[in-house]
Every structure is written in C-alpha cells, then in structure tokens.
C-alpha positions in Angstrom: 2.3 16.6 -7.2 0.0 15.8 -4.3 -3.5 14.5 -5.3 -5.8 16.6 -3.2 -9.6 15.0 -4.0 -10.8 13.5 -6.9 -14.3 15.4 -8.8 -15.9 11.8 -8.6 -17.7 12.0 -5.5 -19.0 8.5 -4.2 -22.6 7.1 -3.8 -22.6 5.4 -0.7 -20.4 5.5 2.8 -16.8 4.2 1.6 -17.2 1.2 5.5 -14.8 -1.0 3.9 -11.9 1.6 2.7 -12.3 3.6 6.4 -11.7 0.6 8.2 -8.5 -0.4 5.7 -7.4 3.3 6.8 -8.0 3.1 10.3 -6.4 -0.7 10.5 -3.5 0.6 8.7 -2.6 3.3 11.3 -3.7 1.7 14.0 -1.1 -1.2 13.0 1.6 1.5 12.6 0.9 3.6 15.5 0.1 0.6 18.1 3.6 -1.1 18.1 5.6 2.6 18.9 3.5 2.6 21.9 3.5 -1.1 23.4 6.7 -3.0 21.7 8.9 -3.6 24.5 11.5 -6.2 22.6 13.4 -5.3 19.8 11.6 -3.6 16.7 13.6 -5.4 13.8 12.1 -8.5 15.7 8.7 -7.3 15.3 9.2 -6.6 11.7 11.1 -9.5 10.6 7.8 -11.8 12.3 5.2 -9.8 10.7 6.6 -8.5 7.8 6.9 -10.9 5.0 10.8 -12.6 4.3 11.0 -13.6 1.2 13.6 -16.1 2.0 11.5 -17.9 4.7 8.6 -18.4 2.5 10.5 -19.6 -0.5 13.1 -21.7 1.3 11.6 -22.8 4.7 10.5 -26.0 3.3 7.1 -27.5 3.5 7.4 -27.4 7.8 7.9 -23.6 8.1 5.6 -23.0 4.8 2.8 -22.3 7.1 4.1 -19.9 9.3 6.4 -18.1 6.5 2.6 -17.3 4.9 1.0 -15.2 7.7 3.1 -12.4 6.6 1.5 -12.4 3.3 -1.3 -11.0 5.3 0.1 -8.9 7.8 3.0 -7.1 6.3 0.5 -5.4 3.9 -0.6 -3.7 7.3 3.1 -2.0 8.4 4.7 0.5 7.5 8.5 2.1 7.6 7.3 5.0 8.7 5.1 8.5 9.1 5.7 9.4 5.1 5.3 6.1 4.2 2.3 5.3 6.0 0.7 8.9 5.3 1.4 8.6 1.1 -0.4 5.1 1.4 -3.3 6.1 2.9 -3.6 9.5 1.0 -4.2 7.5 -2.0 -6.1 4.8 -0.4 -8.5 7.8 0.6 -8.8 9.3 -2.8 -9.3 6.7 -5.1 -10.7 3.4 -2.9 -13.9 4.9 -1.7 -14.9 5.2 -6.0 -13.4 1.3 -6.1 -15.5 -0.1 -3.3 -18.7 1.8 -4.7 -18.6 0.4 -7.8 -17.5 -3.1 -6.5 -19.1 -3.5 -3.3 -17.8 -3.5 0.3 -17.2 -7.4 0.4 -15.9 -7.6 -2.8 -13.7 -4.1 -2.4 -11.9 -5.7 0.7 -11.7 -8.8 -1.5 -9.9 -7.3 -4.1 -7.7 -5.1 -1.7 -6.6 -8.0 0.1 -5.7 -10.2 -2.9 -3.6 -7.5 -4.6 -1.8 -7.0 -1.7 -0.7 -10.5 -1.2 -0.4 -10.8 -5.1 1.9 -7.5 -4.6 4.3 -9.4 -2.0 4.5 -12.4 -3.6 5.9 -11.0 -6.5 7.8 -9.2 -4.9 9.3 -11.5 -2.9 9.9 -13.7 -6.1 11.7 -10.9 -7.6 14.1 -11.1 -4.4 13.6 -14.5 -3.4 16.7 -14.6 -1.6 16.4 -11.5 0.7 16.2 -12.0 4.7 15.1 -8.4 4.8 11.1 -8.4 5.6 8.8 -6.6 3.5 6.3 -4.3 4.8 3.2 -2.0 3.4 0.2 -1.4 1.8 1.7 -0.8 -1.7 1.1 -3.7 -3.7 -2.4 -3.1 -2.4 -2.8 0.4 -3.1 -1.4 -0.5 -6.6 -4.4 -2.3 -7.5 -6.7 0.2 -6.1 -5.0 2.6 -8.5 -5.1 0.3 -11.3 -8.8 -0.7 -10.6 -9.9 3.4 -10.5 -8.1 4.3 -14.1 -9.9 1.1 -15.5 -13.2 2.4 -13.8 -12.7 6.1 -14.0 -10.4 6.9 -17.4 -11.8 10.5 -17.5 -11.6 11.3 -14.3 -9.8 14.4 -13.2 -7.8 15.0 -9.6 -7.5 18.2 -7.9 -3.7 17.9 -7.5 -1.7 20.2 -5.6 1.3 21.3 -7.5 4.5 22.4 -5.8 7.4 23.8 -7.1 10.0 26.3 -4.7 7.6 28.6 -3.1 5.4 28.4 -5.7 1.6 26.4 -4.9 -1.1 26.2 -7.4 -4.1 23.7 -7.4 -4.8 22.1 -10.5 -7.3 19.6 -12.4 -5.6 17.1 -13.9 -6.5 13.8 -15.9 -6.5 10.4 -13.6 -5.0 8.7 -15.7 -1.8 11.3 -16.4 -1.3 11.3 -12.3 -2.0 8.0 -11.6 0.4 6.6 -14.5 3.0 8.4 -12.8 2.6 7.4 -9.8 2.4 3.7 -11.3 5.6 4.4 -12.9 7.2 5.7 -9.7 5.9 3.0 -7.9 7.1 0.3 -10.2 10.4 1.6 -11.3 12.1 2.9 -8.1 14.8 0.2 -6.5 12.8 -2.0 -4.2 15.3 -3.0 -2.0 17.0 -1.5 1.7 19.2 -2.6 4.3 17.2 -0.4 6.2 14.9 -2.4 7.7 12.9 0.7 8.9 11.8 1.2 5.6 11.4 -2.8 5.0 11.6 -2.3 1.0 8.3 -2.0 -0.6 7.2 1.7 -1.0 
C-alpha cells in the first residue's frame, strides 16, 4: 500500500513541513556530492551513537548530544529517504495547520529527538549510529490519527500486475504503518542503513 494524498486538503501554505522536506533531502543529497573522507565517518559524527551518549561521561555528554539533532536529518538511502518524506508530505501539512508553523516544527523536532533517545536506550550499547526522520515522522502520524480519525487516504494498492486506487480509513493505514514501523528489528551492521527505518 502506497498512500497517494489524503481528502483533507489544508488551509493555509504547509512553510514549516516544505522546509522539513527540502532540509531533509538537501541533507541526504549534499554529502554524495561534497564528502571527500570516508562516509561511515560522516555518519558515525552526525548520526546519533547510542553508546557515546550514554557512556561518554559528563566530558563527551555535550558533543554525544548534537546528534540527537542531526541524525533525525540523514538518511540510509534513496527508499529510505523517499518513504519518509512521502509521508511527511501527506499527513504534516494537516498537523502544522491545525498546530501552527512554530509549534508544528516544535513538535516535529521533539518527537524526533524523543524517537532517538528511546531508541538509543533500547540499544544503549550499540556503536552503530542512528540516522532518519522516523521517530519524527512517527509523531506526525500519531498527531494526524489523533486530529483526523475519519479521515480517509487515497492509497494506491499493488499486488503482481494488478494497480487499483483506493479510499481507505486513516486510521486502518496509518496503524499499519505504526505497526510496521514499531515492530520491525531496529538494528544493522549496515551502517548505510544506520538502524532506524
């Protein structure tokens, strides 16, 4: 299932979740074109290591916590990347309408952090950095089936050669992509794919 558009158009001009969008590839697409050094390097000081931030004392505390903020901004790859911000584009431009721009970027931000921290608690002892939007994007999803309950998605449906377009309830998609989201292993020795997707 591939959500398509929602049938909840949006009052006013979605600034806050464009820019999210935008930073997001820009972030991804940037480093292919100007990293000279090695790329695990990149990731591993960017993306978030759970074993630096929960370990490193109070001297490397500080520096261990930047990644809280920047990992949520890199991503493993196109597919990666591309299913975030599909999502992101759907269902955030509803969110920051009904919560604001400031507070929308806000609220994006926090569950984003709040997403890596407990995920890094979870695996408090990995050295493998985490990277993406995900815990972010969670909350978005959460925040639009708390909004929007009967909501319905235009959701394209493939199965072999077979397409259709359907409407289907928010809440029946979005739970599953919750579930996906929440019950799929959250680890890799890929760092590539840097865990959180």
């Amino acid at each position: 299932m591939i959500p398509i558009r929602d049938d909840n158009p949006a009052r006013s001009i979605p600034l806050v979740n464009a820019f999210l969008i935008v930073a997001n590839a820009a972030a991804f697409i940037c480093p292919l074109f100007w990293m000279t050094g090695d790329p695990e390097a990149f990731y591993t000081g960017f993306g978030f290591v759970p074993h630096d931030f929960f370990y490193s004392g109070n001297s490397g505390w500080l520096s261990s916590s930047i990644p809280l903020f920047t990992s949520m901004f890199l991503h493993g790859g196109w597919v990666h990347l591309l299913g975030n911000m599909l999502y992101l584009w759907i269902f955030g431009d509803n969110v920051e309408d009904r919560l604001g721009h400031g507070r929308y970027l806000f609220f994006y931000i926090c569950c984003g952090i709040v997403g890596t921290l407990v995920h890094g608690f979870i695996h408090a002892g990995s050295k493998v950095p985490t990277i993406g939007a995900s815990g972010a994007i969670a909350g978005v999803l959460g925040a639009y089936l708390y909004l929007f309950p009967r909501a319905r998605i235009r959701t394209l449906l493939v199965f072999l050669f077979f397409f259709r377009i359907v409407r289907i309830p928010a809440i029946l998609l979005l739970r599953r992509c919750l579930h996906k989201e929440f019950s799929e292993p959250t680890s890799t020795h890929d760092w590539a794919r840097a865990i959180r997707e």
